[in-house]
C-alpha positions in Angstrom: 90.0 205.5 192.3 86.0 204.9 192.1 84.8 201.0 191.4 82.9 200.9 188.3 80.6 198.6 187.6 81.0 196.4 185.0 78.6 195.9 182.7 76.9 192.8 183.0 76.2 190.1 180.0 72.7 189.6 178.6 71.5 185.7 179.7 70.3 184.2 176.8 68.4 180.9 177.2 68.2 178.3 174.1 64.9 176.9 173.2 62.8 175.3 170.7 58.7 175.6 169.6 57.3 172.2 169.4 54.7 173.6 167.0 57.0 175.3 164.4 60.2 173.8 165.3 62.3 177.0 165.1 65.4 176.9 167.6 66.4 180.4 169.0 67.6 181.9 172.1 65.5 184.2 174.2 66.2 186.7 176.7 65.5 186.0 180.5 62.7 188.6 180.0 61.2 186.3 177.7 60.5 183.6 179.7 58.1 182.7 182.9 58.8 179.8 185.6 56.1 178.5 187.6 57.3 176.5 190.7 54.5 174.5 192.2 54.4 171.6 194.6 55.5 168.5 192.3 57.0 168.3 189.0 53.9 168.1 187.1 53.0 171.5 188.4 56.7 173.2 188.3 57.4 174.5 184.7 58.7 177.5 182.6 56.8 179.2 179.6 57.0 181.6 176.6 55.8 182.5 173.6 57.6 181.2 170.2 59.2 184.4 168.7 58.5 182.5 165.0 55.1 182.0 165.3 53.6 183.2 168.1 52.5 179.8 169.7 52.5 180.0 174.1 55.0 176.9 174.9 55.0 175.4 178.1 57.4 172.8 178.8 58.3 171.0 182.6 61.1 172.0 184.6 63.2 170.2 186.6 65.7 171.2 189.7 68.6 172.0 187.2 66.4 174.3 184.7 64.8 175.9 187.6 68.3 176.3 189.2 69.4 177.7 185.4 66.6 180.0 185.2 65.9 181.6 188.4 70.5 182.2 188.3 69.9 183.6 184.9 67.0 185.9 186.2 64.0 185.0 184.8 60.9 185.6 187.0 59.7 183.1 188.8 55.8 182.7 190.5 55.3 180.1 193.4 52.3 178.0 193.0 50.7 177.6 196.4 49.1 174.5 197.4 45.2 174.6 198.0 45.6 171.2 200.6 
């Protein structure tokens, strides 16, 4: 008998605009994660589904380590030192 895949479950991540303050859950296609070289530089981004505001919030090791498992893309910030 042939393996089938099975079908894999959407990730859907729960956030919140500080602007409007609507709560929802967004799909890992949704969001961005910028890892730089210290935490002021590391963090994840997306737009606010309610009102269209860019959020940008700072991500530590276990939202990083939540995000890049749930397959959100992720861009490496080199240093210029």
């Amino acid at each position: 008998m042939p393996l089938t895949p099975r079908p894999v479950a959407a990730v859907l991540f729960k956030a919140a605009c500080p602007d409007c303050r609507a709560r929802f859950e967004l799909a890992a296609g949704a969001l961005r994660l910028a890892i730089g070289a210290s935490r002021r530089t590391t963090f994840y981004s997306f737009t606010c589904p309610e009102c269209g505001t860019a959020v940008r919030k700072p991500a530590g090791e276990r939202i990083v380590e939540l995000l890049t498992g749930g397959g959100v893309r992720t861009l490496r910030l080199h240093s210029t030192v």
